[in-house]
DRENMI-757774 format. One record per residue: residue in one letter; x negated, y, z negated of N, C-alpha, C, O in turn. Coordinates in steps of 0.05 Angstrom, whole numbers, padded with zeros to 5 digits, always signed. Each point is the difference from the previous one (the first is absolute). Layout:
BEGIN
aXYZXYZXYZXYZ...
This chain:
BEGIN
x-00016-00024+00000+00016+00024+00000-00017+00025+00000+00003+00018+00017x-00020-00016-00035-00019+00025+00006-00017+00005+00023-00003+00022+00009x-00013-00046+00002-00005-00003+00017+00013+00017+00029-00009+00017+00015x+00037-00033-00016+00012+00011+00018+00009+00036+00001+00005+00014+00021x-00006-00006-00045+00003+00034-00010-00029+00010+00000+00000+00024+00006x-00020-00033-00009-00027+00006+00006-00002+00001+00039-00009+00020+00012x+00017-00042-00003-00006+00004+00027+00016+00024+00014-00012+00015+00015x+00029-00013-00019+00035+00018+00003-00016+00032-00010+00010+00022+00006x-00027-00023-00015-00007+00030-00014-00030+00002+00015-00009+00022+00006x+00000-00037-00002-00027-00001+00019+00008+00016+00030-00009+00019+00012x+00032-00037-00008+00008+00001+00032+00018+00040+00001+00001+00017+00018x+00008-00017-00043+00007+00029-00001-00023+00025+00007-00001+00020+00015x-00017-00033-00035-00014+00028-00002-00021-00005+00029-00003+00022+00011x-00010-00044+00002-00004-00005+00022+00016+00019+00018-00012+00020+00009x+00036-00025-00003+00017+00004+00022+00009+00030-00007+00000+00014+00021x+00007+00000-00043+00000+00023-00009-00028+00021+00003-00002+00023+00008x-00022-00044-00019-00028+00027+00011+00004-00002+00027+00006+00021+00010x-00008-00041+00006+00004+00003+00028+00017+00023+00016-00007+00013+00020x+00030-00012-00034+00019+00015+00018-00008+00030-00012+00010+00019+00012x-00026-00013-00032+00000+00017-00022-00021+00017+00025+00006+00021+00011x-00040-00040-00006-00018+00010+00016+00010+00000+00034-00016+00009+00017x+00041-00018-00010-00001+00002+00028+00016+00025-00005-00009+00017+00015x+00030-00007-00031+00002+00023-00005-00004+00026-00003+00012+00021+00005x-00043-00028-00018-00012+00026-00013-00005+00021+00022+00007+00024-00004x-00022-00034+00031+00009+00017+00027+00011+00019+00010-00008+00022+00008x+00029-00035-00011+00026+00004+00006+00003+00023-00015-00007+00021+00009x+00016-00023-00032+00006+00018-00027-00026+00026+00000+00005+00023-00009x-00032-00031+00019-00013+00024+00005+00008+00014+00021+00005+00025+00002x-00003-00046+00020+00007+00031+00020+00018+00013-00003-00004+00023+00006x+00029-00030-00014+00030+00011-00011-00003+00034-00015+00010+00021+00007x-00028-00027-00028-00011+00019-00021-00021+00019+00021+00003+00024+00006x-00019-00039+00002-00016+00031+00018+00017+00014+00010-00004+00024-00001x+00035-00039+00019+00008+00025+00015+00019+00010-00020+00012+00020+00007x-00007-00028-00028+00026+00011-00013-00009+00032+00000-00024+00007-00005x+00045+00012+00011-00002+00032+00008-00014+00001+00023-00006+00024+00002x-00004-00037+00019-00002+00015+00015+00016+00007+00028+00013-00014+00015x-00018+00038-00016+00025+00024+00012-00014+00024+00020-00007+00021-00011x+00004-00023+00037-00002+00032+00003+00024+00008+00015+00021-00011+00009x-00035+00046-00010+00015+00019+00004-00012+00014+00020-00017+00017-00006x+00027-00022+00040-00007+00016+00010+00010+00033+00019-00004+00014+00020x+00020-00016-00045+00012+00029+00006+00004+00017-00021+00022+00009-00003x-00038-00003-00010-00004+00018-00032+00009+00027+00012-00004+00010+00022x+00016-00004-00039+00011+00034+00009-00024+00020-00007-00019-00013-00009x+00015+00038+00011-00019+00012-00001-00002+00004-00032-00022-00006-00009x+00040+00014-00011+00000-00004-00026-00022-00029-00008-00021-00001-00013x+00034-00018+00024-00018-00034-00016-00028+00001+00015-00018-00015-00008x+00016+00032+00028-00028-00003+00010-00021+00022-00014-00024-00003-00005x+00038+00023+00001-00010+00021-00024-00003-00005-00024-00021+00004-00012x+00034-00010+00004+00004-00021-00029-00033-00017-00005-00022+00006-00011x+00033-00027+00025-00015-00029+00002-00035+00021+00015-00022-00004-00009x+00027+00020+00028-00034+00003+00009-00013+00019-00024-00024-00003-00007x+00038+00020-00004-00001+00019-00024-00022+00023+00017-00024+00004+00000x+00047+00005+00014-00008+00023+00025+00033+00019+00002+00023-00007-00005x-00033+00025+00011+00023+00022+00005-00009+00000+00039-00020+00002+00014x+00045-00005-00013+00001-00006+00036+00003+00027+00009+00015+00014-00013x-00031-00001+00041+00023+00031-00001+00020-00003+00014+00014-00020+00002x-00011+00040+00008+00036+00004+00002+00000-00010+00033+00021-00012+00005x-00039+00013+00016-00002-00009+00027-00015-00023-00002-00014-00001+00020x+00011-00016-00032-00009-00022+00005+00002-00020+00022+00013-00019-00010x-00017+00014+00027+00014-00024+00027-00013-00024-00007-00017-00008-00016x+00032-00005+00038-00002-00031+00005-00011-00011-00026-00023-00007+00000x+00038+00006-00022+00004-00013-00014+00006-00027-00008+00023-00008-00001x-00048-00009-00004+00010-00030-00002-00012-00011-00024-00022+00009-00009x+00036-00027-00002-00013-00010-00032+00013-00021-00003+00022-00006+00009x-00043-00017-00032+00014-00017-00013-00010-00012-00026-00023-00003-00007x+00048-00003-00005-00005-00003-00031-00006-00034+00002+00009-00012+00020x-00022+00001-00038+00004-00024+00006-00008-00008-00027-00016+00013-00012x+00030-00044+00000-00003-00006-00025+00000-00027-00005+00021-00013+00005x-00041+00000-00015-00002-00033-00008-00013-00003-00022-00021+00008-00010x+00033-00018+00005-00001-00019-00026-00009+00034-00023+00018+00012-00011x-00051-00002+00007+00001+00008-00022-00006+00016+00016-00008+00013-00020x+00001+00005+00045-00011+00010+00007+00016+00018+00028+00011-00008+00020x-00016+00039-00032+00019+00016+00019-00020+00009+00023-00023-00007-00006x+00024+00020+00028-00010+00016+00018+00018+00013+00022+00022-00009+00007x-00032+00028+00001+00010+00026+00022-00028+00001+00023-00024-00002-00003x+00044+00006+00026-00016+00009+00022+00007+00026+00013+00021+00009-00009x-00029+00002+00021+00026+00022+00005-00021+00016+00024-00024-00006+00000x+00032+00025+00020-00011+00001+00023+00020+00026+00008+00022-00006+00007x-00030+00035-00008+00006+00016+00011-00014+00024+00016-00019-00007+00014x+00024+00031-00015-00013+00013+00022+00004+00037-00015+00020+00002-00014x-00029+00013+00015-00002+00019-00020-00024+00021+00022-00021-00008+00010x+00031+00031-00008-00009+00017+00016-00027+00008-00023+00000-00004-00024x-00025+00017+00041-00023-00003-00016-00005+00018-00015-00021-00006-00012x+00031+00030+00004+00009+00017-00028+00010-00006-00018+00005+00017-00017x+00005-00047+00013+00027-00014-00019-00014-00016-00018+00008-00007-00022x-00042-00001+00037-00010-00024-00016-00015+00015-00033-00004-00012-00021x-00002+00036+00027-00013+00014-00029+00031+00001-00027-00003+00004-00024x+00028-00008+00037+00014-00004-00020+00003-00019+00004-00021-00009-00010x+00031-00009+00018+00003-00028-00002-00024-00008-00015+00007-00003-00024x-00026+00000+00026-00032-00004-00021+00018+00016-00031+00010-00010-00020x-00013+00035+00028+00006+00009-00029+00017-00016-00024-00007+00000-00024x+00037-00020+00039+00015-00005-00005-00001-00028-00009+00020-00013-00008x-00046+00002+00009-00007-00025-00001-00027-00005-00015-00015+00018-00007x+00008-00047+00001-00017+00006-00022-00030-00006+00010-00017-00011-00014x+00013+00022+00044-00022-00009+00025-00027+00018-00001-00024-00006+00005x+00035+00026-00014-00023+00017+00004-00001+00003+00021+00018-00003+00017x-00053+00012-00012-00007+00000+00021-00012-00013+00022-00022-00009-00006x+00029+00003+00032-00007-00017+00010-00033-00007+00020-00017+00017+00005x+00017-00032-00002-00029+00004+00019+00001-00023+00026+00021-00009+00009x-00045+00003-00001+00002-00013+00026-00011-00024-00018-00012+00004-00020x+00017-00024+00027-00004-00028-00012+00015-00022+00020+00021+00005+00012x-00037-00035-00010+00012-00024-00008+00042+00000+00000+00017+00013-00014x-00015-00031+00034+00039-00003-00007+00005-00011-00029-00007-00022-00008x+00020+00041-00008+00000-00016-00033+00026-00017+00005+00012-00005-00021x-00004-00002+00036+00022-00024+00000-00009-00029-00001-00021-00007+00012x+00035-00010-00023-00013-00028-00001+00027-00013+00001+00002-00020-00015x+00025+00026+00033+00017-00014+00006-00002-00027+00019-00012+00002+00021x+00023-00023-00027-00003-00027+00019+00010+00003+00023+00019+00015-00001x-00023-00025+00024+00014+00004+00012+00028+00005+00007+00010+00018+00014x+00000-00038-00025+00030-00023-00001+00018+00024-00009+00022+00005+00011x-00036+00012-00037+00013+00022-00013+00004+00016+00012+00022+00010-00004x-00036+00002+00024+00006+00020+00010+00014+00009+00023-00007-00006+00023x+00035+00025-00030+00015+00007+00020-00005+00005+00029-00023+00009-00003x+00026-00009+00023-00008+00007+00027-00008+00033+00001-00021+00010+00009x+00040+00000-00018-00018+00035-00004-00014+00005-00018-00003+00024-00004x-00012-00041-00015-00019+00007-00012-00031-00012+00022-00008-00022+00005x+00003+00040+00000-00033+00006+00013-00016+00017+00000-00007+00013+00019x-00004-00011-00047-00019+00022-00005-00031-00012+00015-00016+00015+00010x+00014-00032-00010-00020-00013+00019-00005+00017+00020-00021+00012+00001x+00045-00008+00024-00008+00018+00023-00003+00029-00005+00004+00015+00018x-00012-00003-00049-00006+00031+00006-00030-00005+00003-00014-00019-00009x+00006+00043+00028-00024-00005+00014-00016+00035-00020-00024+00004-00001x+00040+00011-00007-00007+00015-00015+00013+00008-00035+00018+00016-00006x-00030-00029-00010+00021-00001-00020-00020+00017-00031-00022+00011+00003x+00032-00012-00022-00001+00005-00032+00015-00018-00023+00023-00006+00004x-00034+00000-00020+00011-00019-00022-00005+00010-00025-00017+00016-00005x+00039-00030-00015-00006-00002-00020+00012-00016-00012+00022-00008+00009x-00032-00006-00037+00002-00018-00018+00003-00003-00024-00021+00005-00012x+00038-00012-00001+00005+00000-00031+00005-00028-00004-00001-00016+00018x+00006+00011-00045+00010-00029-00023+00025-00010+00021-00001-00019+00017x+00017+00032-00021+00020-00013+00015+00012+00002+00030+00021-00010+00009x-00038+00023+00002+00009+00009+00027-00019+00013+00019-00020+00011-00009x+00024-00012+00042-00020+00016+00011+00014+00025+00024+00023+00007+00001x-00043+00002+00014+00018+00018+00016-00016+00001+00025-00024+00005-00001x+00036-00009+00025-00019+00002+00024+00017+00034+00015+00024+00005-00001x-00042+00007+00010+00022+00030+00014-00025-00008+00023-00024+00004-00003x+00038-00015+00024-00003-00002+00029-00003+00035+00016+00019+00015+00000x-00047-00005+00014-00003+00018+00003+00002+00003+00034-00002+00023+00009x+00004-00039+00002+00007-00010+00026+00014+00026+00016-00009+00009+00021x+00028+00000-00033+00015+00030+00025-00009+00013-00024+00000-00010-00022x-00008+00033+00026-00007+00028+00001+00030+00016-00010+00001+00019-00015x+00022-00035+00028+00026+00023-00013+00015-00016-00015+00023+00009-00003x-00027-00032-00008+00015-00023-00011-00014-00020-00016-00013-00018+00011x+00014+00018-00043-00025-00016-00005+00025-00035-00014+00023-00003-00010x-00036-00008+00014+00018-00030-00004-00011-00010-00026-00024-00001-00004x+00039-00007-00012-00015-00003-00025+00013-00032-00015+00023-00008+00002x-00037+00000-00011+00004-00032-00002-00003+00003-00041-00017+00012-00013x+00042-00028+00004-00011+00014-00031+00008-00036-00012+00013-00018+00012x-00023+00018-00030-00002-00041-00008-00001+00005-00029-00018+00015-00009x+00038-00027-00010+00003-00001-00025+00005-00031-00017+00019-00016+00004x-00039+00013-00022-00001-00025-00007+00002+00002-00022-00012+00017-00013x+00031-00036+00002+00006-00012-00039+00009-00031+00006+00013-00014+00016x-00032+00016-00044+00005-00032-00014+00013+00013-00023-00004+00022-00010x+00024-00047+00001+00010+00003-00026-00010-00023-00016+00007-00001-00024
């Protein structure tokens, strides 16, 4: 009789770790994506917000996106700002001043939207902080394109 409750409890926890480790997988990838969500149509408020920039008032071609997994938020965002606009926009942000440098982006490919291409400015300025960077594409002379990237972990 015990025997048979000894084998019966063998064959459990056997057949239970089994299903437990073909599981575990499973149950990780579930959890990596749990929250993630983007947003690729942030109104100018959530892109102001989230870049922690004051946009000006003519801003064009405006494109951005919020994006969020698991513990970890980010913003891309990609507009265009006539070239008298960028000494407040700087002001309004926590960039300082910028200089000629290196692309401070280190997005994957996969991540990145089709209009984000700071890659093709052939004349540009950067800058870099803790959580974020800023590319202002110097390319036209009457139109400067400016690429702004904001990163948090929670």
């Amino acid at each position: 009789m015990w025997r048979t409750r000894l084998i019966c409890f063998v064959w459990l926890v056997v057949i239970g770790g089994a299903a437990l480790v073909g599981a575990a997988p499973w149950v990780a990838v579930a959890f990596i994506h749990i929250g993630d969500e983007a947003n690729d149509a942030p109104s100018r408020a959530q892109v102001e917000l989230e870049g922690r920039v004051k946009l000006p008032p003519d801003v064009g071609d405006l494109h951005a996106r919020l994006q969020e997994a698991w513990m970890d938020r980010w913003m891309v965002a990609r507009f265009s700002i006539a070239p008298g606009e960028l000494p407040d926009l700087l002001a309004s942000s926590d960039f300082g001043a910028l200089s000629i440098g290196p692309l401070p982006f280190e997005l994957p490919a996969g991540d990145a939207p089709d209009w984000w291409t700071p890659g093709s400015a052939r004349s540009y300025v950067t800058g870099k902080v803790a959580h974020g960077a800023i590319l202002v594409d110097e390319d036209r002379p009457d139109r400067y394109v400016v690429y702004l990237y904001r990163y948090y972990a929670f």
